[in-house]
Z-matrix of the N, CA and C atoms (Angstrom, degrees):
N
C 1 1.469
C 2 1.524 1 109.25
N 3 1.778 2 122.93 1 144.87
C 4 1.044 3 126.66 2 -175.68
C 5 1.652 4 101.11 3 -68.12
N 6 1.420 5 120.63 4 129.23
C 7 1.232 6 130.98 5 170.71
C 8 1.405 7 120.80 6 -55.54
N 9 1.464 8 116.14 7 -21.70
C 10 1.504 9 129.68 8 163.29
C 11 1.572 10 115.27 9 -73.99
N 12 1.290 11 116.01 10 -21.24
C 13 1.414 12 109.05 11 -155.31
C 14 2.083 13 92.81 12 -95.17
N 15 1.169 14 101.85 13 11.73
C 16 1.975 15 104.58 14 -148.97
C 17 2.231 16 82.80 15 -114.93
N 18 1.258 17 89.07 16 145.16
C 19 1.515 18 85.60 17 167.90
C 20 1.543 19 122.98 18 -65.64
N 21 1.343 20 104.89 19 -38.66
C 22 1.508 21 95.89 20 170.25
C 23 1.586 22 115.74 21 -49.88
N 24 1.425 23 107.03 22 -58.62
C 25 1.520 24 101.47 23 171.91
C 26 1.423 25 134.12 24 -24.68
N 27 1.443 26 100.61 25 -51.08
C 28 1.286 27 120.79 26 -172.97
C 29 1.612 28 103.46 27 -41.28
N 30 1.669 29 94.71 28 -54.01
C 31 1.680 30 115.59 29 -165.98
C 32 1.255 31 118.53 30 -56.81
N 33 1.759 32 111.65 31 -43.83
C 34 1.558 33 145.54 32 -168.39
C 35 2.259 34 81.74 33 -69.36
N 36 1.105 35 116.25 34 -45.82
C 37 1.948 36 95.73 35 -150.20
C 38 1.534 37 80.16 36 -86.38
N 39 1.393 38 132.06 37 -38.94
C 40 1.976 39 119.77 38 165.11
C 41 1.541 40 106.46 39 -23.08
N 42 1.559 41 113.69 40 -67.14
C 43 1.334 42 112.96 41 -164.27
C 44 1.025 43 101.85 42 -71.36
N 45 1.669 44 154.90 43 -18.73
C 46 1.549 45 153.80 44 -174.48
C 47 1.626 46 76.19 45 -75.56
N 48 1.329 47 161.10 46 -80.02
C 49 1.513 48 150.76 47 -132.70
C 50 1.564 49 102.79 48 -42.46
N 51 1.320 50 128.87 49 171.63
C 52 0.954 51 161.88 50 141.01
C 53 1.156 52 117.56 51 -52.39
N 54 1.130 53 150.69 52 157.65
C 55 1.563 54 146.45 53 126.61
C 56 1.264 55 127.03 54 -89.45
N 57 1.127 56 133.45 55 115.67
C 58 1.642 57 134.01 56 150.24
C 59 1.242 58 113.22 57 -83.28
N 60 1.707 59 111.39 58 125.23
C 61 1.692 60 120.41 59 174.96
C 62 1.473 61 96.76 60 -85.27
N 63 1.718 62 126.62 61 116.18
C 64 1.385 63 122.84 62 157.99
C 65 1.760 64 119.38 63 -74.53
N 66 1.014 65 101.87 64 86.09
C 67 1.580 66 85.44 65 -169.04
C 68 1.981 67 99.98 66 -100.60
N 69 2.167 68 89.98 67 132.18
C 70 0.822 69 77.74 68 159.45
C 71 2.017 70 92.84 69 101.94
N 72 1.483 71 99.28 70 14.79
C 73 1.716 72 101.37 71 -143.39
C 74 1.676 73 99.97 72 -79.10
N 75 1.173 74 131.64 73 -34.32
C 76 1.153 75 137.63 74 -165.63
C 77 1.764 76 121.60 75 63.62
N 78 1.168 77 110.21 76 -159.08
C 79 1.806 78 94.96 77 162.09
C 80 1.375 79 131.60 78 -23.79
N 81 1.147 80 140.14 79 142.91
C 82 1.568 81 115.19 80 176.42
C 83 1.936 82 88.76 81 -109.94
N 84 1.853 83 86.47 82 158.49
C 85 1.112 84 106.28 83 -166.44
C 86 1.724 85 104.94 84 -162.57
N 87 0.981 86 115.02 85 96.49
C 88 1.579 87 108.07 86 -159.67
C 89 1.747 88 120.74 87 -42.31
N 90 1.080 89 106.33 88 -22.31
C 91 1.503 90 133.93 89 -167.46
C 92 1.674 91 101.92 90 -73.24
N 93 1.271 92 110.27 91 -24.97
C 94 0.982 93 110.32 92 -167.20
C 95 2.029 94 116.06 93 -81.24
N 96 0.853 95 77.50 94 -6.13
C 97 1.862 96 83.54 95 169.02
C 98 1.080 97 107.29 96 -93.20
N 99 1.173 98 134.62 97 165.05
C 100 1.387 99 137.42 98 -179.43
C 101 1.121 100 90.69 99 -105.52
N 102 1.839 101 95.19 100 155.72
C 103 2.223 102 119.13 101 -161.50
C 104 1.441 103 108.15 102 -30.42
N 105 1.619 104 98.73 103 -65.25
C 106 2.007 105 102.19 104 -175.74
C 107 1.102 106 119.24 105 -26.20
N 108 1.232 107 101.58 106 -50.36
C 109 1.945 108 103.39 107 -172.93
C 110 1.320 109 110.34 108 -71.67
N 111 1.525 110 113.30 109 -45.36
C 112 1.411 111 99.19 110 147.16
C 113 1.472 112 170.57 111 27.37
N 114 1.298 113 85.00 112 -103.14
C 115 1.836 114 107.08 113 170.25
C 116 1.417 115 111.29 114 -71.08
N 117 1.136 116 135.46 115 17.34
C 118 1.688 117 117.09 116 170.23
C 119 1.069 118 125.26 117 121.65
N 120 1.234 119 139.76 118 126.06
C 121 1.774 120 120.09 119 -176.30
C 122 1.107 121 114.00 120 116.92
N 123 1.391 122 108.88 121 -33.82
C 124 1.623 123 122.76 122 -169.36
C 125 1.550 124 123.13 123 -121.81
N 126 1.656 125 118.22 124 118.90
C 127 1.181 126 113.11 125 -176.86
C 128 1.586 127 112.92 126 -100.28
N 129 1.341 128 130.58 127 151.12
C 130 1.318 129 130.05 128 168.29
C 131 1.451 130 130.85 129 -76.52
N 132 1.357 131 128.91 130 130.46
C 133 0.880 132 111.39 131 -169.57
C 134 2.050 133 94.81 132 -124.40
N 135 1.249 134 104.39 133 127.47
C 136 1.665 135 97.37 134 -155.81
C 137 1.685 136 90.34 135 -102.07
N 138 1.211 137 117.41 136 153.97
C 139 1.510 138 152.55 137 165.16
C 140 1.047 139 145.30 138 -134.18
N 141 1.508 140 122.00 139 88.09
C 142 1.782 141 113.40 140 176.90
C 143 1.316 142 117.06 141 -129.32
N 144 1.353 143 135.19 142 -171.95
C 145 1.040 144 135.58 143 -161.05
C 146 2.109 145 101.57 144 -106.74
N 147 1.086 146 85.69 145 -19.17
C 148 2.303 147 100.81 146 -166.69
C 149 1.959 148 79.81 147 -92.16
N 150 1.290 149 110.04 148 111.33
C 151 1.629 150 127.18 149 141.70
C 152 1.503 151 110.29 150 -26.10
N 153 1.325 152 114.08 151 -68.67
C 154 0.872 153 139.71 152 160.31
C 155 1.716 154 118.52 153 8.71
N 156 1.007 155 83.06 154 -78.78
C 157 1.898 156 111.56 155 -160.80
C 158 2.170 157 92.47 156 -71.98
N 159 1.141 158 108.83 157 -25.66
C 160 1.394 159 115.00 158 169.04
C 161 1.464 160 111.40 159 66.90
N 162 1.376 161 94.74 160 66.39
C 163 2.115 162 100.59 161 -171.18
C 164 1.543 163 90.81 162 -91.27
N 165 1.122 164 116.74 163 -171.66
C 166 1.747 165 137.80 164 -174.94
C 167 1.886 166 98.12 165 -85.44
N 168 1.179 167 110.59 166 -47.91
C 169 1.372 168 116.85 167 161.30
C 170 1.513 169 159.26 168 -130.32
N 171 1.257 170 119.45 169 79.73
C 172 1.173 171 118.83 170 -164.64
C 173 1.426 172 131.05 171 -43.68
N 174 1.452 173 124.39 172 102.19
C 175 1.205 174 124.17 173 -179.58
C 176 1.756 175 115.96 174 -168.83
N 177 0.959 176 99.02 175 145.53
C 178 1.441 177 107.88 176 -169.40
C 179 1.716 178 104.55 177 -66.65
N 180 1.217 179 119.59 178 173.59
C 181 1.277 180 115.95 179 -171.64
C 182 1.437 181 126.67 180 -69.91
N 183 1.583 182 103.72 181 -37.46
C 184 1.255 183 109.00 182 -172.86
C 185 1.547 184 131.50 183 -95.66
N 186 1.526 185 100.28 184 12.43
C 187 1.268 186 143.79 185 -168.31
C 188 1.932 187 114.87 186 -120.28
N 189 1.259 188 134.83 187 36.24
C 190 1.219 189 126.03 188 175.27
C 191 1.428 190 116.52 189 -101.68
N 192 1.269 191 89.26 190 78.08
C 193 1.749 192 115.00 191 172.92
C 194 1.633 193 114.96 192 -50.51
N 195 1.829 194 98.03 193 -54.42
C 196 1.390 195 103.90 194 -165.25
C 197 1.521 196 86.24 195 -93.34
N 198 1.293 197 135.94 196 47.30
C 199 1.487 198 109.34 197 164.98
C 200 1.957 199 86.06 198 -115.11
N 201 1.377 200 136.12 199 123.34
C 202 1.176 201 129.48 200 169.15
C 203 1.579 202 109.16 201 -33.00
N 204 1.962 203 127.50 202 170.97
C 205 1.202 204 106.81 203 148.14
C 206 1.280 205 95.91 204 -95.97
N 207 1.517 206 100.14 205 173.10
C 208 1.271 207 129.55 206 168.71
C 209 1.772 208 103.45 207 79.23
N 210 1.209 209 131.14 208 29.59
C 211 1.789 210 134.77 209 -165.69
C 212 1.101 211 123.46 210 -90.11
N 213 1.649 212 116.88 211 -23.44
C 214 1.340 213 118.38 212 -137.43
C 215 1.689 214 91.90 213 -144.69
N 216 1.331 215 126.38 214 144.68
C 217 1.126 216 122.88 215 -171.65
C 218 1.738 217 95.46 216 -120.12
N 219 1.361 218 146.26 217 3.61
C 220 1.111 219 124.74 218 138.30
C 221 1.712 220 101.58 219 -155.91
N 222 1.813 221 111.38 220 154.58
C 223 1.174 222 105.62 221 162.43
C 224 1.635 223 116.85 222 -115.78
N 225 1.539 224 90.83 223 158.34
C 226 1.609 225 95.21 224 -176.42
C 227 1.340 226 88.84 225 -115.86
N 228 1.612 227 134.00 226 140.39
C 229 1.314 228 152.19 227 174.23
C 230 1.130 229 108.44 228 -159.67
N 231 1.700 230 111.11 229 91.60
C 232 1.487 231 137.49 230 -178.82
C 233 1.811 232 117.36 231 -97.90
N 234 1.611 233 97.70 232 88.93
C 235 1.553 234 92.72 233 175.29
C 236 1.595 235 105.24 234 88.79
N 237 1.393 236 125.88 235 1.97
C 238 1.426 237 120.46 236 171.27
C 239 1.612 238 112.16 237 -95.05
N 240 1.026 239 130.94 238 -32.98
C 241 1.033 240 101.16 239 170.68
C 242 1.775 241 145.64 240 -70.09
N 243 1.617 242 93.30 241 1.90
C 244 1.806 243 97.75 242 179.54
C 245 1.529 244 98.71 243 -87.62
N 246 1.815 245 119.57 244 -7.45
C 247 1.570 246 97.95 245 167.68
C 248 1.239 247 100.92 246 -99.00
N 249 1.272 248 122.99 247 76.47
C 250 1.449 249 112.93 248 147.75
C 251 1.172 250 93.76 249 -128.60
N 252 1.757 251 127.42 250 -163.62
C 253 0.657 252 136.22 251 165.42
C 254 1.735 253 113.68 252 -103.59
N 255 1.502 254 109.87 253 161.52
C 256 1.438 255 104.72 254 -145.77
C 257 2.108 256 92.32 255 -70.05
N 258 1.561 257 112.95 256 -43.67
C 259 1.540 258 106.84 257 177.82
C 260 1.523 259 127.50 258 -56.17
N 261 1.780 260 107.04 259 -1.98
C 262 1.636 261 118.43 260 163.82
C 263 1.540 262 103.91 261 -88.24
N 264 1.135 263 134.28 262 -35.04
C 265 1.510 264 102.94 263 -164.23
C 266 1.428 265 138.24 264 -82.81
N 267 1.381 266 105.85 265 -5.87
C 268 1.544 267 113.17 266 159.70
C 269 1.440 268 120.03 267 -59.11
N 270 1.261 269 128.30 268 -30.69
C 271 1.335 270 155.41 269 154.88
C 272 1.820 271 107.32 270 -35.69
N 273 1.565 272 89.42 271 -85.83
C 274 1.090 273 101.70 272 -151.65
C 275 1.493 274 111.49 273 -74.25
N 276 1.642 275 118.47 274 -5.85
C 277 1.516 276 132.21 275 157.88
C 278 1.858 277 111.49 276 -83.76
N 279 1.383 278 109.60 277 -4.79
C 280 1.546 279 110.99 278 155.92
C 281 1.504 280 124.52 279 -92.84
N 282 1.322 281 99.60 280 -19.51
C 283 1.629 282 112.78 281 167.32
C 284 1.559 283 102.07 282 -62.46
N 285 1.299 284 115.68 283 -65.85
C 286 1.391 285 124.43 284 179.04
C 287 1.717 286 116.55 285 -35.55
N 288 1.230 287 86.50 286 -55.85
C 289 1.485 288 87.27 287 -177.72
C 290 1.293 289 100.64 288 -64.22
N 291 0.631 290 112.72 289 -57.00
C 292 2.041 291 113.42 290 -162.46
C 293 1.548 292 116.04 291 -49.97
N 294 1.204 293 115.37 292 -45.85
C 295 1.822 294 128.81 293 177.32
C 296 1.336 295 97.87 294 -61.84
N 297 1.805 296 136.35 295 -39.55
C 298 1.085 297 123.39 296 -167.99
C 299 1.795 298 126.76 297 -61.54
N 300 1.645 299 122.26 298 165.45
C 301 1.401 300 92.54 299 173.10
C 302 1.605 301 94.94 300 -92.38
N 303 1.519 302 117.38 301 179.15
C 304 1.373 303 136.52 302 173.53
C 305 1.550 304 117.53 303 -36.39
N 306 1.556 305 109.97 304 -18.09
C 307 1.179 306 104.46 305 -166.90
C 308 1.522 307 102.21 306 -139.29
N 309 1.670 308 107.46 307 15.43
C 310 1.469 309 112.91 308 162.79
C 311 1.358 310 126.01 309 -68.20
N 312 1.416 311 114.09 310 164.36
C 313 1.573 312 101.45 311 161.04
C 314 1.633 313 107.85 312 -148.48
N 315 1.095 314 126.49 313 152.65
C 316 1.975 315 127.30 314 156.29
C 317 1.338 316 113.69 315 -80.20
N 318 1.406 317 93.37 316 147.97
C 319 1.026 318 115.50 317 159.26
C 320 1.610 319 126.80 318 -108.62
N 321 1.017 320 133.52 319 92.00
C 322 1.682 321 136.73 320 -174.28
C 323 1.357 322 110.36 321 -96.28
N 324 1.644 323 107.84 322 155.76
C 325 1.492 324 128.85 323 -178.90
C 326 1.304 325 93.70 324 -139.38
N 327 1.577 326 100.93 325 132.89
C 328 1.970 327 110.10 326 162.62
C 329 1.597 328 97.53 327 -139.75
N 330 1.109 329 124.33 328 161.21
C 331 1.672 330 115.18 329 164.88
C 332 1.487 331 114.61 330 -76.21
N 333 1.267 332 103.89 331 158.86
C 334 1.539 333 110.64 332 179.20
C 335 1.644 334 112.42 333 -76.67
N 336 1.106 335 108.20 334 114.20
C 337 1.821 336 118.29 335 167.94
C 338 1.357 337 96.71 336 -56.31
N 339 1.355 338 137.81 337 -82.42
C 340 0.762 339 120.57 338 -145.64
C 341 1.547 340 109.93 339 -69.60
N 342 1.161 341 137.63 340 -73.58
C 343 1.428 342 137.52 341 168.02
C 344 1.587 343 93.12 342 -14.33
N 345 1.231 344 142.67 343 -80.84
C 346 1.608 345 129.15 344 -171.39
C 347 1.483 346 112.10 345 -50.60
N 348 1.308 347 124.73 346 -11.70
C 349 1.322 348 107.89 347 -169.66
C 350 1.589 349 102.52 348 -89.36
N 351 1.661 350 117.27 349 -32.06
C 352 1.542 351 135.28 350 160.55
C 353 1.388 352 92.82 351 -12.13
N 354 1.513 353 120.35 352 -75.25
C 355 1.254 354 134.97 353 -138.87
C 356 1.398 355 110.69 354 -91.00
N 357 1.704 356 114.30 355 -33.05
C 358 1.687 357 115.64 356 146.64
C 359 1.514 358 113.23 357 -25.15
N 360 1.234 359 81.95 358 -68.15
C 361 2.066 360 98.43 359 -154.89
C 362 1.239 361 96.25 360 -60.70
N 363 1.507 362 136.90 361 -12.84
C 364 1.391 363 123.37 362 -164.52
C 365 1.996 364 102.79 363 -114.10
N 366 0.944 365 99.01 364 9.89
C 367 1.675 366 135.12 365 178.51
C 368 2.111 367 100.11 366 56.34
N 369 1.375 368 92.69 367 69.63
C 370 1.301 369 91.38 368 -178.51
C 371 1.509 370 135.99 369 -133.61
N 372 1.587 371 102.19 370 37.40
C 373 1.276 372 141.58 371 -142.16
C 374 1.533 373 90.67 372 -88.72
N 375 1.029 374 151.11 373 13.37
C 376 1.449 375 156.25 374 154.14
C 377 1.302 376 123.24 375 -108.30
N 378 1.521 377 113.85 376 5.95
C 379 1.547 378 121.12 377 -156.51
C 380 2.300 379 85.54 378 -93.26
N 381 1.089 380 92.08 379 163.77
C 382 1.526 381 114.54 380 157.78
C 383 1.208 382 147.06 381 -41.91
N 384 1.151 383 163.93 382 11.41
C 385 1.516 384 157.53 383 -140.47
C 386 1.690 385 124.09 384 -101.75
N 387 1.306 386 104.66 385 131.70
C 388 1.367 387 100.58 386 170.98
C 389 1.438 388 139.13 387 -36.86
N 390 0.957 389 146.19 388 93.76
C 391 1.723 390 129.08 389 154.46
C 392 1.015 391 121.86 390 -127.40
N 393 1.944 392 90.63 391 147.77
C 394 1.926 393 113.62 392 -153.77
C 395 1.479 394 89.46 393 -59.40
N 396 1.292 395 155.98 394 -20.65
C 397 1.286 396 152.55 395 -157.23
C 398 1.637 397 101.66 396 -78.69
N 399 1.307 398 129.20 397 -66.20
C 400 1.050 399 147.08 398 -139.40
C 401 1.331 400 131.78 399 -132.99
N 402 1.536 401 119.58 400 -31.25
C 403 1.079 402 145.93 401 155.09
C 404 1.354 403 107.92 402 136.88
N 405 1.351 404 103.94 403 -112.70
C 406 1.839 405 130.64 404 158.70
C 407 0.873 406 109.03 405 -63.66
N 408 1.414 407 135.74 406 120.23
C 409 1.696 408 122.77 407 168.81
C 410 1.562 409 84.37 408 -142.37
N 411 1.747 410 114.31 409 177.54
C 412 1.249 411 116.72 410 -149.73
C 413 1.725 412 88.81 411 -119.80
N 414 1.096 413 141.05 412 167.86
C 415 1.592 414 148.31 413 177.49
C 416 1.628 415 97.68 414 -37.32
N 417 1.333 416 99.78 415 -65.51
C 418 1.365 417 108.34 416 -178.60
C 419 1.337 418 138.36 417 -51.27
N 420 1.336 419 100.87 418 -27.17
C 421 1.238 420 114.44 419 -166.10
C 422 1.777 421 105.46 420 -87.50
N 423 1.413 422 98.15 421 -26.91
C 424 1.544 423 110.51 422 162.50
C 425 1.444 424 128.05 423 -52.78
N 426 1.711 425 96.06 424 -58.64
C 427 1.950 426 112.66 425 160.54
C 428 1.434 427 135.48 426 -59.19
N 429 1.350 428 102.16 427 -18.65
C 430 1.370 429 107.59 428 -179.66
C 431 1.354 430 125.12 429 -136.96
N 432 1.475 431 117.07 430 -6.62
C 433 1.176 432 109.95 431 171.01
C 434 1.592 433 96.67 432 125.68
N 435 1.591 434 124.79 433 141.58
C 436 1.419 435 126.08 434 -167.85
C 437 1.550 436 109.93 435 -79.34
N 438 1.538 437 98.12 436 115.69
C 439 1.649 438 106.43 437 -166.32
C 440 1.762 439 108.08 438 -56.74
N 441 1.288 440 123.76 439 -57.40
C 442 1.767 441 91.12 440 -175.23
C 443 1.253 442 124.60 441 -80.54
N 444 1.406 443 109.43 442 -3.02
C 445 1.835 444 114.39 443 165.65
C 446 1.916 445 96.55 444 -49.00
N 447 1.295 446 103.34 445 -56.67
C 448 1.496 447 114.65 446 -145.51
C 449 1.897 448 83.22 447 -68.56
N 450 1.349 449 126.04 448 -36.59
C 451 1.325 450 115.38 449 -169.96
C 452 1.173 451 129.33 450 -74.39
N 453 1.379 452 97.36 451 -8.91
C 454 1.191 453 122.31 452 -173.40
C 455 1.980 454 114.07 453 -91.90
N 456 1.324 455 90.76 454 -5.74
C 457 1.551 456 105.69 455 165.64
C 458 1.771 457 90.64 456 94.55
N 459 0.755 458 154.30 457 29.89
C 460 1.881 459 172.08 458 -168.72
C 461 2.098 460 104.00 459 -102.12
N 462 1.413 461 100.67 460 25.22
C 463 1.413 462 92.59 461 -173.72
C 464 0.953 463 115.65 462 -73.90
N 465 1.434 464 131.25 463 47.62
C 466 1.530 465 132.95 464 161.41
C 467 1.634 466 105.96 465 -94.67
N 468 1.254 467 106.05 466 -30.71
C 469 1.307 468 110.13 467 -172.11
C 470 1.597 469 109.86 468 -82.07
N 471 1.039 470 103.93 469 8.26
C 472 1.773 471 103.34 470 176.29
C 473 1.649 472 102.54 471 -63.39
N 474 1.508 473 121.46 472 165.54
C 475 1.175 474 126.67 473 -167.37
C 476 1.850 475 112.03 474 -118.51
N 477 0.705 476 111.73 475 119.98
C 478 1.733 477 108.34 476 -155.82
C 479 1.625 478 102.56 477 -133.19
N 480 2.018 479 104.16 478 32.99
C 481 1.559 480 92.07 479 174.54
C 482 1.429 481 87.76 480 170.44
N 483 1.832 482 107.52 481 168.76
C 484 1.166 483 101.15 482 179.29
C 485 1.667 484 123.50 483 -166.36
N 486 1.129 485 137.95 484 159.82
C 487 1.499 486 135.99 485 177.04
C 488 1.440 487 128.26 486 -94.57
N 489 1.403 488 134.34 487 173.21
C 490 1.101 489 146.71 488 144.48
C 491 1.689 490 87.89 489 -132.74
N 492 1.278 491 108.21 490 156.06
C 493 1.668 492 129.24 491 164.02
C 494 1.447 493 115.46 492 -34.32
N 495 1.488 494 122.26 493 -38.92
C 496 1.054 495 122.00 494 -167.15
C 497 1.311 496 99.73 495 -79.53
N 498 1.452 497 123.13 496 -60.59
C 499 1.575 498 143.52 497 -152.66
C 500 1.973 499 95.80 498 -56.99
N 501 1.480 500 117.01 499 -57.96
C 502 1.312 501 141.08 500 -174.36
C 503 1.784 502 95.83 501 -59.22
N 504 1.421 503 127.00 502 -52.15
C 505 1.221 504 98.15 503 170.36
C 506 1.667 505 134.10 504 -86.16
N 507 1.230 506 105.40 505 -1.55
C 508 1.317 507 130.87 506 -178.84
C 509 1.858 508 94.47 507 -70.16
N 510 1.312 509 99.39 508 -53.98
C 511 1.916 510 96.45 509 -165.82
C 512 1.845 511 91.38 510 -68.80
N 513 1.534 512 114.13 511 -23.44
C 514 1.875 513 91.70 512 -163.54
C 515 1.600 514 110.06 513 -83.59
N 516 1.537 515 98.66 514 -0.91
C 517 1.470 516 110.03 515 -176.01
C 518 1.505 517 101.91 516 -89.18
N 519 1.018 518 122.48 517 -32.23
C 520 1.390 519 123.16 518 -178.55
C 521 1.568 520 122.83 519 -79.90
N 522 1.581 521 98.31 520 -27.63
C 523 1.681 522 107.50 521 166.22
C 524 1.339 523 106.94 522 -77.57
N 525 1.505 524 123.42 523 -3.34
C 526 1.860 525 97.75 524 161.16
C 527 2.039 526 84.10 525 113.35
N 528 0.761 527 122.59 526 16.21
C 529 1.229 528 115.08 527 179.68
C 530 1.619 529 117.81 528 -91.63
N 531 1.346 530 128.09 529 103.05
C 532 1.544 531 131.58 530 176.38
C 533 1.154 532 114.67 531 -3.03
N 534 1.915 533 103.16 532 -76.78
C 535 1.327 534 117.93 533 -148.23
C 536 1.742 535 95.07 534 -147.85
N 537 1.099 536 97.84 535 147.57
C 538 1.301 537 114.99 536 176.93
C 539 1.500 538 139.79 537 -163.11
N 540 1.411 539 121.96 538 104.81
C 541 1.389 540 134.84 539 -153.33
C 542 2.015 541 97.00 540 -103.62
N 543 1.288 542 104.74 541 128.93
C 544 1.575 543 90.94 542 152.34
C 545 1.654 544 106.00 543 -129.98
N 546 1.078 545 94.50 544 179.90
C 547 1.422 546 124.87 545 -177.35
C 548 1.242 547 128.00 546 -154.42
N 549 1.534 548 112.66 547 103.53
C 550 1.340 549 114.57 548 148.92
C 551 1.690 550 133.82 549 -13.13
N 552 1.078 551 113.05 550 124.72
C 553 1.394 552 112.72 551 157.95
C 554 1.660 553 125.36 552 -146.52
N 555 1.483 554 132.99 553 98.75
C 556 1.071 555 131.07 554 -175.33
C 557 1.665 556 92.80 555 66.75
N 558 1.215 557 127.23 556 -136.84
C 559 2.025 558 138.89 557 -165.72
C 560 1.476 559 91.98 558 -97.50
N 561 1.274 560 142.56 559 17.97
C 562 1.493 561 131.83 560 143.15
C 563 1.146 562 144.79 561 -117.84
N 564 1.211 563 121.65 562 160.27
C 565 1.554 564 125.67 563 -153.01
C 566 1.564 565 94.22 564 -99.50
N 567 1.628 566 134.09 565 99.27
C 568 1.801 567 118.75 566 174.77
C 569 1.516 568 106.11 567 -88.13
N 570 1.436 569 130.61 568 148.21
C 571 1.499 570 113.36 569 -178.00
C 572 1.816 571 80.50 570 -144.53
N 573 1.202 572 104.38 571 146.68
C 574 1.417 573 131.60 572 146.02
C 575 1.350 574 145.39 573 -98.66
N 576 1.018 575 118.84 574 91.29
C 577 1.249 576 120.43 575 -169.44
C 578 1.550 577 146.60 576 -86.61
N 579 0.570 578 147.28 577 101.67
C 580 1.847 579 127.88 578 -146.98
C 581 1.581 580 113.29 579 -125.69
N 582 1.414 581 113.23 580 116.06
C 583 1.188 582 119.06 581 -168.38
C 584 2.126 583 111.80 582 -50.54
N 585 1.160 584 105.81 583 -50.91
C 586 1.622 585 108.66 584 171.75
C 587 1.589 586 102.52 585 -79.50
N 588 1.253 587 98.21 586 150.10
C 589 1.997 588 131.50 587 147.69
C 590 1.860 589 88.82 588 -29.86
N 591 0.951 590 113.44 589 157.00
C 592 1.468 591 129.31 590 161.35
C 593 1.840 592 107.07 591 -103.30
N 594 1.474 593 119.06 592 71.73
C 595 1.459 594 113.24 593 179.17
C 596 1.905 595 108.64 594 62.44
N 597 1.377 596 117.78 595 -179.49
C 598 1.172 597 123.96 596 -176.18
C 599 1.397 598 112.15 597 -71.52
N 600 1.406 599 111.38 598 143.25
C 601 0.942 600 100.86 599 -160.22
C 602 1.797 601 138.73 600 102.91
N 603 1.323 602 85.69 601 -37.26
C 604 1.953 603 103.01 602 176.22
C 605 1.655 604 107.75 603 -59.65
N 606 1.353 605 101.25 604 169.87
C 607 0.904 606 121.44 605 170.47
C 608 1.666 607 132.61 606 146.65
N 609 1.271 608 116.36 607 -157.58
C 610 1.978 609 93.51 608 -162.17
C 611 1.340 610 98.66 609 -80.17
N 612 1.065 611 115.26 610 156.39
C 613 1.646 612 119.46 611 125.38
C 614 1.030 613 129.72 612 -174.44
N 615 1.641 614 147.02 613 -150.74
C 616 1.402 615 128.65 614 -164.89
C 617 1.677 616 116.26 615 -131.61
């Protein structure tokens, strides 16, 4: 008998998946992972701090007790770390590291300080901009947190911290992270992070 067609099977190709850590997931919405995770192979495993939103585990970032270490072969944490506060995220980027396996890595999104500050200084803090999070959101809404989420009584999503490229790979280097590349895109900061060296030779950079 096909080993797929048997309930054990069923159980046995679960444990062949992947894990993605959503940290930070809010509503779920399948869309909300980016394609890779996607296409197959990979199951979600969701995390936030709001009951609410009804993830697999409730817990704040810098706090993932119930996530085993070593569990998860990559995390995605899009836009959660500017709601913490800035004396949580050394923490809660050691949480990260720690749940990952040896050969995991994150993927994080914060907006770009500096690129938003461009648009400060040019007094244009009501203007438009893309983000992969949300869509259209306004300068502000980048710096401080997404205005009708927040009106809507959503004050988790307030923004209580923040990056430039340098600062964001500076903290993933300090949580123990190998290697680490970011990249700009439009008003956000994307960084990759990878718990191992990449072979001889590896190592950080941006």
């Amino acid at each position: 008998m096909d080993v797929f067609s048997s309930a054990d099977g069923a159980a046995q190709a679960q444990r062949l998946l992947r894990t993605v850590l959503h940290a930070g997931c809010g509503p779920y919405h399948p869309e909300k992972l980016p394609p890779p995770f996607r296409e197959g192979g990979w199951r979600e495993l969701r995390v936030d701090a709001d009951p609410r939103v009804r993830p697999d585990v409730v817990a704040p970032l810098y706090c993932l007790a119930a996530v085993p270490t070593g569990s998860v072969d990559a995390v995605w944490c899009p836009h959660g770390l500017v709601r913490l506060w800035a004396h949580e995220v050394p923490q809660a980027l050691r949480e990260l590291y720690r749940v990952l396996r040896p050969e995991g890595f994150a993927l994080i999104t914060t907006p770009d300080l500096q690129r938003l500050a461009e648009l400060v200084a040019a007094d244009r803090m009501d203007q438009e901009v893309p983000s992969s999070e949300t869509g259209l959101v306004t300068v502000h809404d980048l710096l401080f947190g997404h205005g009708p989420s927040l009106a809507a009584g959503r004050v988790e999503v307030a923004h209580h911290t923040g990056f430039s490229a340098r600062t964001l790979r500076q903290a993933l280097l300090e949580a123990g992270f190998a290697r680490v590349d970011i990249h700009r895109s439009g008003f956000e900061l994307r960084a990759m992070a990878e718990k191992a060296a990449a072979g001889p030779g590896g190592g950080a950079r941006s």
